[in-house]
N, CA, C and O atoms as a GROMACS GRO file, in nm:
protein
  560
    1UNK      N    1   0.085  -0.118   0.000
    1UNK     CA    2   0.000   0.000   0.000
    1UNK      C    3   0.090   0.124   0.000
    1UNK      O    4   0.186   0.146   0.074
    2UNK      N    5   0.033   0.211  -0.110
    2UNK     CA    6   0.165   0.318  -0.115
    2UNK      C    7   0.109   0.420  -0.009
    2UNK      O    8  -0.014   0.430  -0.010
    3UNK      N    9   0.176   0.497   0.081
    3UNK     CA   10   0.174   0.663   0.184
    3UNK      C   11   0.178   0.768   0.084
    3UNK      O   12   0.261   0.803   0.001
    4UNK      N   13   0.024   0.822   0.128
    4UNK     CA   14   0.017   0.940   0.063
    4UNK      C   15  -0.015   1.037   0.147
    4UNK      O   16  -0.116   1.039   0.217
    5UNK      N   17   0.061   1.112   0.142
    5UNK     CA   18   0.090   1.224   0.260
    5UNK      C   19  -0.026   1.391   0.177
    5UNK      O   20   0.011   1.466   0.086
    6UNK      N   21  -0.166   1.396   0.258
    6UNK     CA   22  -0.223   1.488   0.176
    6UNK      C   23  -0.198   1.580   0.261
    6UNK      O   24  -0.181   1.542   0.377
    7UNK      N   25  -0.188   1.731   0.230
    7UNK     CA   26  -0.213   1.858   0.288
    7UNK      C   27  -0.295   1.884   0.316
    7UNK      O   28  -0.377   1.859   0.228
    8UNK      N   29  -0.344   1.937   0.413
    8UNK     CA   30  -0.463   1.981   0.443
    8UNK      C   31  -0.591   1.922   0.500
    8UNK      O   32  -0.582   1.804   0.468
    9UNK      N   33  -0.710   1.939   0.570
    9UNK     CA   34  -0.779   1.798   0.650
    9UNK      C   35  -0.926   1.909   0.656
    9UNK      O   36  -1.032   1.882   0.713
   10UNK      N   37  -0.898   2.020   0.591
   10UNK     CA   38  -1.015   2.117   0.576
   10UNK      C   39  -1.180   2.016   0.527
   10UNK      O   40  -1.171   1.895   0.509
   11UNK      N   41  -1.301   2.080   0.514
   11UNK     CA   42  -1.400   2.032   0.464
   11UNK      C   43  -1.394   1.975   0.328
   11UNK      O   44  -1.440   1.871   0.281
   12UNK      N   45  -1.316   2.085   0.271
   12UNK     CA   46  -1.372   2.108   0.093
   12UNK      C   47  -1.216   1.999   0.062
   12UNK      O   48  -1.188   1.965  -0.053
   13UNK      N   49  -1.123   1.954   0.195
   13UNK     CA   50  -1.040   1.837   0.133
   13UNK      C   51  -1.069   1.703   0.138
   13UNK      O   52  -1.011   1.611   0.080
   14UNK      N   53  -1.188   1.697   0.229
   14UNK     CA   54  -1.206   1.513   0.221
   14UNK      C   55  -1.233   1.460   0.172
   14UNK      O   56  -1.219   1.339   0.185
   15UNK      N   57  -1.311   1.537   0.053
   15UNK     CA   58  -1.329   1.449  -0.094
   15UNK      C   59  -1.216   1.392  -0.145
   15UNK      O   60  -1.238   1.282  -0.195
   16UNK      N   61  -1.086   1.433  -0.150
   16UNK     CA   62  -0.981   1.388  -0.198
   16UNK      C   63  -0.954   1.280  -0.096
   16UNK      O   64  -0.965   1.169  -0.149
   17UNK      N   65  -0.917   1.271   0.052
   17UNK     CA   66  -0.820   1.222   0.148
   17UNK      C   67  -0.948   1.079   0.123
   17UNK      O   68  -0.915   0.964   0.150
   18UNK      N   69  -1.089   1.112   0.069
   18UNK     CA   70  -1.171   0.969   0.058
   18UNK      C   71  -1.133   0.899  -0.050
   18UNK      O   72  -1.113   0.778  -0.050
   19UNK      N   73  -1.125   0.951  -0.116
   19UNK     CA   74  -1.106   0.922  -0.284
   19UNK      C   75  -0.964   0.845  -0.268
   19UNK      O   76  -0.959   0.724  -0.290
   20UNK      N   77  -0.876   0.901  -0.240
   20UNK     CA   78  -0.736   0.834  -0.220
   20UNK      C   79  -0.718   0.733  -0.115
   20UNK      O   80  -0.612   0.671  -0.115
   21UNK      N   81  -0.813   0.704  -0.020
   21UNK     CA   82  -0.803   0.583   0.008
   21UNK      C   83  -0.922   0.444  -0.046
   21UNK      O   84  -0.916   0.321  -0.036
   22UNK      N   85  -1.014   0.530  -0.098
   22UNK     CA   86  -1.081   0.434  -0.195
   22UNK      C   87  -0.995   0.376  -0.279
   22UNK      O   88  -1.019   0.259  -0.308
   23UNK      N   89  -0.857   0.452  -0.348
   23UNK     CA   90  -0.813   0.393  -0.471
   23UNK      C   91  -0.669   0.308  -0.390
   23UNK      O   92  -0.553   0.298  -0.430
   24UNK      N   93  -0.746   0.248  -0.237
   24UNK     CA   94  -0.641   0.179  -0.162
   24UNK      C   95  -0.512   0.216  -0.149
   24UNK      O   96  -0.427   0.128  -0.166
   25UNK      N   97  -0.471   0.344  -0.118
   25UNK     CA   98  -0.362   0.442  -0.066
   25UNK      C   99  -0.408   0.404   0.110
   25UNK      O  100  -0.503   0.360   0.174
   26UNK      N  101  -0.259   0.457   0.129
   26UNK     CA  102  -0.275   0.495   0.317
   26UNK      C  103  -0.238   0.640   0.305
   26UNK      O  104  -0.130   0.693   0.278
   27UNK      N  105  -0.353   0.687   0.332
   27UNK     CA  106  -0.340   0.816   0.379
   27UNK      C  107  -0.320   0.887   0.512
   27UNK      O  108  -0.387   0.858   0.611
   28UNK      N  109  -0.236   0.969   0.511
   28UNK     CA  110  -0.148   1.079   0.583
   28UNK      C  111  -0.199   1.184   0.577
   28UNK      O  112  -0.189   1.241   0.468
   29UNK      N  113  -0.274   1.254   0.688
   29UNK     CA  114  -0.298   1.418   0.660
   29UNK      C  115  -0.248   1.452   0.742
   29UNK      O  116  -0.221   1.375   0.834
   30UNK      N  117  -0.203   1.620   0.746
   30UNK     CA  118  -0.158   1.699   0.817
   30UNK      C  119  -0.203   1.835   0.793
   30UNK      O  120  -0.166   1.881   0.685
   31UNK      N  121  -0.283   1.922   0.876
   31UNK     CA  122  -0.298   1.993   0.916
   31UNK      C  123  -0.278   2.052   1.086
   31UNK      O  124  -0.263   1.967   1.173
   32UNK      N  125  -0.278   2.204   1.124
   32UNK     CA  126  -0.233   2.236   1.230
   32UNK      C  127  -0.417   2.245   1.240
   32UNK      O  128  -0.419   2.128   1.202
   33UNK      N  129  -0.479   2.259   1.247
   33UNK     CA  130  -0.587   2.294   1.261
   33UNK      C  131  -0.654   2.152   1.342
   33UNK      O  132  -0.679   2.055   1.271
   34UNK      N  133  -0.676   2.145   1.470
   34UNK     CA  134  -0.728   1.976   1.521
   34UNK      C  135  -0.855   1.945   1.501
   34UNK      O  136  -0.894   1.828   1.506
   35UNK      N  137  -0.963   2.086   1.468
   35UNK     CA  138  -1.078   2.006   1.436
   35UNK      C  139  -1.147   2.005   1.325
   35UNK      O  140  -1.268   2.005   1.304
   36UNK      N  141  -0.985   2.004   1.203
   36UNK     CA  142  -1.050   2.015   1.054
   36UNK      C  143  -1.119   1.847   1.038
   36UNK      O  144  -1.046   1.753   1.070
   37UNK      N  145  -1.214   1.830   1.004
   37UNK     CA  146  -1.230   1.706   0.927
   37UNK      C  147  -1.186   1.580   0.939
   37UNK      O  148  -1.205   1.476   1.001
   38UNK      N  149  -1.089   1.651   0.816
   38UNK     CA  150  -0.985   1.537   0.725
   38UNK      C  151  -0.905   1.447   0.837
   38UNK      O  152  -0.898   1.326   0.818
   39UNK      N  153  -0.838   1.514   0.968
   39UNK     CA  154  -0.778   1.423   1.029
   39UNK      C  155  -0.878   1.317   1.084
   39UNK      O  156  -0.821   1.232   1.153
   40UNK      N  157  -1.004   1.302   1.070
   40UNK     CA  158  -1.104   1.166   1.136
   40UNK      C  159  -1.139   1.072   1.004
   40UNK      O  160  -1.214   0.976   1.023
   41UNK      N  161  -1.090   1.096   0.879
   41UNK     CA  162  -1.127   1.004   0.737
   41UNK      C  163  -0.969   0.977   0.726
   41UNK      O  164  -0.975   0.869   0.666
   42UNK      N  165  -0.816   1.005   0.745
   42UNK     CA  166  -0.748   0.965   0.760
   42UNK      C  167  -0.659   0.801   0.840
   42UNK      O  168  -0.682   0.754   0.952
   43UNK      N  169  -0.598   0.770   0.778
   43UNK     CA  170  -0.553   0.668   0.822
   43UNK      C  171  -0.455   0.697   0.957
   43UNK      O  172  -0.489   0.667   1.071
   44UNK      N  173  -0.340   0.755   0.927
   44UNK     CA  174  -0.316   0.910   1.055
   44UNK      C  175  -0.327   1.040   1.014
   44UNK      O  176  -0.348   1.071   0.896
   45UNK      N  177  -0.313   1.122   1.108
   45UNK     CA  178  -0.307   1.279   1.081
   45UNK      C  179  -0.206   1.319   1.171
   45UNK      O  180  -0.154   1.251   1.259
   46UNK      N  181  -0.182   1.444   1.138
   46UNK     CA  182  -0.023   1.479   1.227
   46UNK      C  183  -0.093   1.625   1.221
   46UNK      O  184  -0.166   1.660   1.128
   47UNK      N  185  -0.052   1.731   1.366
   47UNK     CA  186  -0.089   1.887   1.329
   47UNK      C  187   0.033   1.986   1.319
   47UNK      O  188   0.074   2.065   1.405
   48UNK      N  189   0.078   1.962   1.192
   48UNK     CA  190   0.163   2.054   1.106
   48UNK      C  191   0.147   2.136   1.054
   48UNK      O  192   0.166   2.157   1.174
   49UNK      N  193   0.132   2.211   1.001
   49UNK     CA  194   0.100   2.325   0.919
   49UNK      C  195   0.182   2.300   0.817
   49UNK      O  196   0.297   2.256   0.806
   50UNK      N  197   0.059   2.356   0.712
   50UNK     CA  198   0.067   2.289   0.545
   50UNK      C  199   0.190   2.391   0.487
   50UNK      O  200   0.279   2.366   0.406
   51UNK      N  201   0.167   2.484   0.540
   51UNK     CA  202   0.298   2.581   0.497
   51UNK      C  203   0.455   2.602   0.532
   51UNK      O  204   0.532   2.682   0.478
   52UNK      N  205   0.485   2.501   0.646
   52UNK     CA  206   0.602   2.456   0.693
   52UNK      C  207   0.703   2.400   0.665
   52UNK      O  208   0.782   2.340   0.738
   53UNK      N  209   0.702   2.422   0.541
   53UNK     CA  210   0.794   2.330   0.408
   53UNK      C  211   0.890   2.264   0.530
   53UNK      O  212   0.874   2.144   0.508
   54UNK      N  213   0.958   2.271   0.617
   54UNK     CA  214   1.072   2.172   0.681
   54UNK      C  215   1.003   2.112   0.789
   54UNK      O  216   1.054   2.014   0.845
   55UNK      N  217   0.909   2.152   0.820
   55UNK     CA  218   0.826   2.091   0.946
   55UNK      C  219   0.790   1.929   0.819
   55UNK      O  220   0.844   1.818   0.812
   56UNK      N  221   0.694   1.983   0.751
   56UNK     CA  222   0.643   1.871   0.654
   56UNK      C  223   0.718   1.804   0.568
   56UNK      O  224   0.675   1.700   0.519
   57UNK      N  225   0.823   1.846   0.541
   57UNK     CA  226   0.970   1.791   0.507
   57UNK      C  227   1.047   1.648   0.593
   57UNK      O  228   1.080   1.538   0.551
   58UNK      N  229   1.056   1.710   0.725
   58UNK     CA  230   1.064   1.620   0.818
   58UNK      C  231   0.994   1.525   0.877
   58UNK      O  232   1.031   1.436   0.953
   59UNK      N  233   0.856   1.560   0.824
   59UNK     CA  234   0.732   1.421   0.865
   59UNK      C  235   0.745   1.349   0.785
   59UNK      O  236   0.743   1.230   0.815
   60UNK      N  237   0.771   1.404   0.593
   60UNK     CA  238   0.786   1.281   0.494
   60UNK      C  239   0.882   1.250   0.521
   60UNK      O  240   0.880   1.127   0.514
   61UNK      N  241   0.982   1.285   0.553
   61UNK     CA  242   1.083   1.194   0.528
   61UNK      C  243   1.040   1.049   0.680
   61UNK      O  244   1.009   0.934   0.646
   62UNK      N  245   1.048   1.089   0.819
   62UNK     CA  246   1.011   1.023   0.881
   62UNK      C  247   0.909   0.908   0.864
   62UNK      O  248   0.910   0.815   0.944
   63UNK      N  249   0.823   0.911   0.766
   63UNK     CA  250   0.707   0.868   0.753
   63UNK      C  251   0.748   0.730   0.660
   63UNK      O  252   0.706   0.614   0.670
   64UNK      N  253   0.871   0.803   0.542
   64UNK     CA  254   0.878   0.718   0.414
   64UNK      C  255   0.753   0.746   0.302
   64UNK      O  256   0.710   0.648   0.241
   65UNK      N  257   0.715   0.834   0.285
   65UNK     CA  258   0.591   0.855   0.214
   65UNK      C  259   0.645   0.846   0.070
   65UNK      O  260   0.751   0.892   0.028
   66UNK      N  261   0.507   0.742  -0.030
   66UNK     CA  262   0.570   0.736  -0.123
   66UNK      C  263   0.510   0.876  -0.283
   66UNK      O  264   0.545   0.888  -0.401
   67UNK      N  265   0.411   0.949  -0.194
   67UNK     CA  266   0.334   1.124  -0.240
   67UNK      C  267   0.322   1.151  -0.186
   67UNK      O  268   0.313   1.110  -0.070
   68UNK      N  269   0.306   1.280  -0.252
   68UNK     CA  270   0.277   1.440  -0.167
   68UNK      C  271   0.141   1.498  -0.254
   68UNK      O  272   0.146   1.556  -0.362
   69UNK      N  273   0.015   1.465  -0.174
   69UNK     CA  274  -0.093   1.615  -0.263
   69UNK      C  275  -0.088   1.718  -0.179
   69UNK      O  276  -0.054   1.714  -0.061
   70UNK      N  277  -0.133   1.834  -0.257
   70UNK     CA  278  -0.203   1.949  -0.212
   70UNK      C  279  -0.337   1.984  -0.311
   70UNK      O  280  -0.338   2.040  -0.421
   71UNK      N  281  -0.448   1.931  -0.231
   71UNK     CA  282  -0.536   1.946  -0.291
   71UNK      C  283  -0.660   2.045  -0.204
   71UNK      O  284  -0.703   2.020  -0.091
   72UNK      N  285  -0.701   2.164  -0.294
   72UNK     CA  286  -0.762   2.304  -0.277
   72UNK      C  287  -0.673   2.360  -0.157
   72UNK      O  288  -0.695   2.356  -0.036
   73UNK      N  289  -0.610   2.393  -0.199
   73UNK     CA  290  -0.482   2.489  -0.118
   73UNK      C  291  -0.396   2.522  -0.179
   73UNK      O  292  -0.298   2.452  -0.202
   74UNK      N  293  -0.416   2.661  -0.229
   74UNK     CA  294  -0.289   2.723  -0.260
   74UNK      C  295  -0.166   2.743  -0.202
   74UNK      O  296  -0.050   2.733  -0.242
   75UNK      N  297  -0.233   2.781  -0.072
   75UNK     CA  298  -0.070   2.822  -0.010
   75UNK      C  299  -0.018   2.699   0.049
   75UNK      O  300   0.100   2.723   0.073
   76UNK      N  301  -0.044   2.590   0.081
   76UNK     CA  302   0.029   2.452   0.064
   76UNK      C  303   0.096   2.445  -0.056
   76UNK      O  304   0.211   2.401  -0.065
   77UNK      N  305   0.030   2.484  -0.148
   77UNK     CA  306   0.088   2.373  -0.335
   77UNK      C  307   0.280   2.427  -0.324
   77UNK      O  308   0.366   2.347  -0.360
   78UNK      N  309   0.316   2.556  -0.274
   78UNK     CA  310   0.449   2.528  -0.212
   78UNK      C  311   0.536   2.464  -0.192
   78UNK      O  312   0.640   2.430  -0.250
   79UNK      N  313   0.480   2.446  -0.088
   79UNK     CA  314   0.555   2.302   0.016
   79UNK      C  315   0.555   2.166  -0.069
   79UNK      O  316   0.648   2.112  -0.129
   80UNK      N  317   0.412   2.124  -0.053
   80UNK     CA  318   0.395   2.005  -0.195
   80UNK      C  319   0.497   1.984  -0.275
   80UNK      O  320   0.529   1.867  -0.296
   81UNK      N  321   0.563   2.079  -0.332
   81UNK     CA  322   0.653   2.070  -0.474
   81UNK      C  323   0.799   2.118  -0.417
   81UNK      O  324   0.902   2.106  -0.484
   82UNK      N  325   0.795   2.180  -0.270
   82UNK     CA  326   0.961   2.170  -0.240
   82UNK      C  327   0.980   2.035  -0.177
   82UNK      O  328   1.084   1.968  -0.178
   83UNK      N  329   0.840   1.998  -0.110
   83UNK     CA  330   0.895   1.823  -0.047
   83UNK      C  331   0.923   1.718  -0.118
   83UNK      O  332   1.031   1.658  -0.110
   84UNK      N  333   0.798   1.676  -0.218
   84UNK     CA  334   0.844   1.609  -0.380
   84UNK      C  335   0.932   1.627  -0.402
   84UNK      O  336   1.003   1.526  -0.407
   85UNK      N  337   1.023   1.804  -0.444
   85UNK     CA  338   1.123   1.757  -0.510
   85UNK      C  339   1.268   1.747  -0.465
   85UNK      O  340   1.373   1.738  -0.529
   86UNK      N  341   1.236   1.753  -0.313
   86UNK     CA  342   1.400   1.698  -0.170
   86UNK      C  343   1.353   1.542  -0.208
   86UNK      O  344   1.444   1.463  -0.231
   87UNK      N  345   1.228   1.497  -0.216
   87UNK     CA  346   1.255   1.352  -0.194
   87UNK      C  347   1.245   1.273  -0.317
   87UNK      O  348   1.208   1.156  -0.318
   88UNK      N  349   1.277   1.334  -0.412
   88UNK     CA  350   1.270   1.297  -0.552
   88UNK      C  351   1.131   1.201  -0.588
   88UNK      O  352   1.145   1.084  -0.621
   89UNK      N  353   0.967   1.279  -0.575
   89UNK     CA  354   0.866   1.230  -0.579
   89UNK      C  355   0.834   1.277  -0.716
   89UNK      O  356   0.932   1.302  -0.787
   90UNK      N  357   0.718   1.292  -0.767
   90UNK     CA  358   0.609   1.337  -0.884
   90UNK      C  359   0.586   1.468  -0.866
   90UNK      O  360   0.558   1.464  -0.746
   91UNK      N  361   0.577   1.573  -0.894
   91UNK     CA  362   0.544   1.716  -0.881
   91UNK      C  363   0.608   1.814  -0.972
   91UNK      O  364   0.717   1.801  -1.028
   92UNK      N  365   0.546   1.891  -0.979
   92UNK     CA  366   0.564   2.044  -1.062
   92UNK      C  367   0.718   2.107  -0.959
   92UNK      O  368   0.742   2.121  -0.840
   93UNK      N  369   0.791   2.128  -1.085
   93UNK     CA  370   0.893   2.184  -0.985
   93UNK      C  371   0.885   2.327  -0.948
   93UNK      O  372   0.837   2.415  -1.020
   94UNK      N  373   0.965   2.354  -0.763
   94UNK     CA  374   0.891   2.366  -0.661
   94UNK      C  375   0.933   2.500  -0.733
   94UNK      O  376   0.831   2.569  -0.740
   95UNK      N  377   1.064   2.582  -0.802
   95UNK     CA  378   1.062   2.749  -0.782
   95UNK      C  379   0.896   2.739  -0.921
   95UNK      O  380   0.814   2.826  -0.890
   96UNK      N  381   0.857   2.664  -1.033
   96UNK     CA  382   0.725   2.720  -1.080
   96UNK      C  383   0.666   2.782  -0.959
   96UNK      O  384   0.660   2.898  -0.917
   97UNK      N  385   0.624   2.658  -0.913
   97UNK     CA  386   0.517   2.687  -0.848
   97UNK      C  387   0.502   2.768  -0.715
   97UNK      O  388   0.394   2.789  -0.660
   98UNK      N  389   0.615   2.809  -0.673
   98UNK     CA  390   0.660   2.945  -0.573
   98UNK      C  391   0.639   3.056  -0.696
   98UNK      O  392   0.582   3.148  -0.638
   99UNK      N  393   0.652   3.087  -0.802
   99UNK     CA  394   0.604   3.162  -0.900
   99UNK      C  395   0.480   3.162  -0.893
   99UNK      O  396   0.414   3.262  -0.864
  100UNK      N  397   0.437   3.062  -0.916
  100UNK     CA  398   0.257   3.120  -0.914
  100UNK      C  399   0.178   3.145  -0.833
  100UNK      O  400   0.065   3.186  -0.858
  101UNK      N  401   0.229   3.122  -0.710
  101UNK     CA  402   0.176   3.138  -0.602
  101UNK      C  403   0.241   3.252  -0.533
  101UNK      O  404   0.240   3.255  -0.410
  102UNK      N  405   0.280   3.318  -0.581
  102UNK     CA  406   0.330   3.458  -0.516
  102UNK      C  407   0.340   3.577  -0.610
  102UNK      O  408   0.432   3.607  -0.686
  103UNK      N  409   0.203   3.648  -0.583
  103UNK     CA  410   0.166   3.736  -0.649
  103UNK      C  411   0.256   3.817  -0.725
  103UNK      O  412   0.241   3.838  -0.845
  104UNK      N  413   0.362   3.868  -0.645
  104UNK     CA  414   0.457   3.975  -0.674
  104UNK      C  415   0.567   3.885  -0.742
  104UNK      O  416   0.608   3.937  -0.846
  105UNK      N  417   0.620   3.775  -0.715
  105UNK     CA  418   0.672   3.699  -0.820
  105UNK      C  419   0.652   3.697  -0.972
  105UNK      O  420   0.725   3.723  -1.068
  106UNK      N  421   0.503   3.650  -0.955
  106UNK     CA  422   0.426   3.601  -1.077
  106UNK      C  423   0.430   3.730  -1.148
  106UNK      O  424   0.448   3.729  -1.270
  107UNK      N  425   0.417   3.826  -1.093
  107UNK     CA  426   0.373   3.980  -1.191
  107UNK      C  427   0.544   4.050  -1.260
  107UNK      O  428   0.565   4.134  -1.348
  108UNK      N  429   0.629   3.978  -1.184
  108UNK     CA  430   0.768   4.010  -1.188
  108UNK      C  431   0.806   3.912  -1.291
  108UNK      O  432   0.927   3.931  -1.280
  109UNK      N  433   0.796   3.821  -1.382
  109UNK     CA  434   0.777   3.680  -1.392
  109UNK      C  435   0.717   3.738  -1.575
  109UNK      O  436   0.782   3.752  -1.678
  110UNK      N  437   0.563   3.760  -1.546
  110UNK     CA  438   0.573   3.823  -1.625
  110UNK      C  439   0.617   3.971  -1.712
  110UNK      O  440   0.608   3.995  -1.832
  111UNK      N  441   0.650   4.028  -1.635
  111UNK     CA  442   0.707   4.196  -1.731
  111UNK      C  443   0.856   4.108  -1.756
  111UNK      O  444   0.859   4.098  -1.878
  112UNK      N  445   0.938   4.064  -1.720
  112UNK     CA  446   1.063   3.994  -1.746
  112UNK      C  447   1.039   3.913  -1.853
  112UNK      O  448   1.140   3.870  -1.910
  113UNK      N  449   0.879   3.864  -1.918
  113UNK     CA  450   0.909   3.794  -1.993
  113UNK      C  451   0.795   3.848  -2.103
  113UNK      O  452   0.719   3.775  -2.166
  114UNK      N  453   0.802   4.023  -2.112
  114UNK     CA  454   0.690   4.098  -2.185
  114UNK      C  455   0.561   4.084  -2.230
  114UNK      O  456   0.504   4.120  -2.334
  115UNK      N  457   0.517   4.008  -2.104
  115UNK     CA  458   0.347   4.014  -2.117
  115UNK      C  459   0.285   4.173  -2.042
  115UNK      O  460   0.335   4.228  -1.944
  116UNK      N  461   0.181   4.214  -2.108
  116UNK     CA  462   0.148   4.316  -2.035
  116UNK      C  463   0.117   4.366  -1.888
  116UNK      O  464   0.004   4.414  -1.899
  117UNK      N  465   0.146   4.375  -1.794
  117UNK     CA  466   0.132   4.373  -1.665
  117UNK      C  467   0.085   4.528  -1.615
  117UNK      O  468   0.152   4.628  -1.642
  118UNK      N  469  -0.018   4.531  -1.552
  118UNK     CA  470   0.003   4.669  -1.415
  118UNK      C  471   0.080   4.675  -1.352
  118UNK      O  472   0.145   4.575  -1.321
  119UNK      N  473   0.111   4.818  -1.298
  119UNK     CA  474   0.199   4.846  -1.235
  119UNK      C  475   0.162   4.775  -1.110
  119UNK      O  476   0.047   4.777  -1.064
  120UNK      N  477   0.254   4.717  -1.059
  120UNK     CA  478   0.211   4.692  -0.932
  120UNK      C  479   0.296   4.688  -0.842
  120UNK      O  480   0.399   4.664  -0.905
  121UNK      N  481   0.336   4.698  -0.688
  121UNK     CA  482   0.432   4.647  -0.593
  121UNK      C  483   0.366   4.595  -0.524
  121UNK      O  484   0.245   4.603  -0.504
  122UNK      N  485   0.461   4.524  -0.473
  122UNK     CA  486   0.431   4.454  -0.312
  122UNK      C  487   0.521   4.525  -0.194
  122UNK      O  488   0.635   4.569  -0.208
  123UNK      N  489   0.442   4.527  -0.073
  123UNK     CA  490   0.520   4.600   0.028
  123UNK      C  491   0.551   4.490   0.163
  123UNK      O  492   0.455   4.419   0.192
  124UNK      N  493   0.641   4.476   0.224
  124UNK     CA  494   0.652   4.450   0.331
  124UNK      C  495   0.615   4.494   0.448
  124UNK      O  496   0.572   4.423   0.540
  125UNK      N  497   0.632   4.620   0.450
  125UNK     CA  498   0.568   4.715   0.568
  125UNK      C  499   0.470   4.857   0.539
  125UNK      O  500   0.453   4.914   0.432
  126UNK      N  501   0.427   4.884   0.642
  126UNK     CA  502   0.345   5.040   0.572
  126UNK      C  503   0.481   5.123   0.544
  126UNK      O  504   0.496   5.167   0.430
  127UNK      N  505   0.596   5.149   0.655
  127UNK     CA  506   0.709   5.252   0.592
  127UNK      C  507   0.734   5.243   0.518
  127UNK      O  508   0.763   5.350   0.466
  128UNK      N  509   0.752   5.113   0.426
  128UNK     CA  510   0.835   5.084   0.295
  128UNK      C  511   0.701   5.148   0.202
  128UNK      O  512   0.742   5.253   0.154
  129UNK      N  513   0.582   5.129   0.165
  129UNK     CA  514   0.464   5.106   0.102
  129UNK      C  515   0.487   5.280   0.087
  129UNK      O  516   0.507   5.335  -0.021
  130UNK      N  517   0.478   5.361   0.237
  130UNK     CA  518   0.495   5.520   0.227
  130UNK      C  519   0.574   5.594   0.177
  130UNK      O  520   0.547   5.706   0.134
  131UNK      N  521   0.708   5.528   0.176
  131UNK     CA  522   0.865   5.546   0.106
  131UNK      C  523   0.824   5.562  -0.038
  131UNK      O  524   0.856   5.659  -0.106
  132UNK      N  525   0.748   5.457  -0.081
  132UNK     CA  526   0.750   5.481  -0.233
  132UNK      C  527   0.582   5.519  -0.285
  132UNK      O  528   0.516   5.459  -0.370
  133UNK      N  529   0.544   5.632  -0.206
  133UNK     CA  530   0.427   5.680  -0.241
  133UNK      C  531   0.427   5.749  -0.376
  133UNK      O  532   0.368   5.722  -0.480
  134UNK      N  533   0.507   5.842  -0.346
  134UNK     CA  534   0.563   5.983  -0.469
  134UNK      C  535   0.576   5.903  -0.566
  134UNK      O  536   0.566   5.970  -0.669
  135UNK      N  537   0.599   5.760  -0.599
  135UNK     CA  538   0.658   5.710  -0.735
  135UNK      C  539   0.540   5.672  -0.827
  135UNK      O  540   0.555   5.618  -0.936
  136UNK      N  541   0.374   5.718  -0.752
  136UNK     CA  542   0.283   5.658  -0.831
  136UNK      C  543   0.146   5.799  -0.830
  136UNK      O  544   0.100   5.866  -0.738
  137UNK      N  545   0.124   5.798  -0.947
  137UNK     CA  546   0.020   5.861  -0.989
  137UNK      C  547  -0.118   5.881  -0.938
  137UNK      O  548  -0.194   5.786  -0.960
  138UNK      N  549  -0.162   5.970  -0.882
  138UNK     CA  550  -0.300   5.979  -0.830
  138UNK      C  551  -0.438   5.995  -0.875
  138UNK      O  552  -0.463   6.111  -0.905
  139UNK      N  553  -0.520   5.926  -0.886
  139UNK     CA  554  -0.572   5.834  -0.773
  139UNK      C  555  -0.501   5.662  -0.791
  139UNK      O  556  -0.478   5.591  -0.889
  140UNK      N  557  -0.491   5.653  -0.700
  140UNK     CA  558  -0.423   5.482  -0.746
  140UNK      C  559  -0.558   5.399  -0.714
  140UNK      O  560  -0.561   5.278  -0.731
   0.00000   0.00000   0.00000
């Protein structure tokens, strides 16, 4: 029976964590969240957080898992594709998909590769965001 280590244990995931052990998988969820769902249709559950790329790094490897989903979660699909590809699994490789999943990447991503884009930034803080007020046209 192959370990399939799913992300996430939310409502809108147990269609998957069912489905994958219908198709006779042992399923693995992990979420930090203890009273999502998914960890009671699981075979185990662990409370990790889906976004912990080395936390969840260190459970697959511990585990021996032979996949990784992230299914309806973006901000997991991350992790998903940096753990797959430390443990040489199936997945989209992981800088794509840190591209698409990070807005200011993706918009950077494209003008570098001359698709039309808005202007846009991303800020870290309000000082930084205020620093570069003057550089944009009013009304924004």
């Amino acid at each position: 029976m192959k370990k399939l280590l799913m992300l996430g244990g939310s409502q809108t995931q147990v269609v998957a964590i069912k489905a994958a052990k219908e198709m006779g998988h042992y399923v693995i969820v992990t979420d930090y969240l203890e009273d999502n769902p998914g960890h009671n249709f699981a075979h185990e559950s662990f409370y990790v957080s889906t976004t912990d790329k080395e936390a969840v790094l260190t459970l697959a490897k511990s585990l021996g898992i032979d996949g990784i989903v992230c299914y309806e979660s973006e901000a997991a699909a991350p992790t998903a594709a940096y753990v797959a590809e430390k443990l040489g699994l199936p997945s989209n490789p992981y800088k794509s998909v840190e591209i698409l999943t990070n807005k200011d990447l993706f918009k950077s991503f494209l003008k570098e590769n001359n698709f039309n884009v808005p202007r846009a930034k991303g800020y870290h803080s309000l000082d930084e965001a205020i620093a570069d007020f003057d550089n944009y046209k009013m009304p924004v």
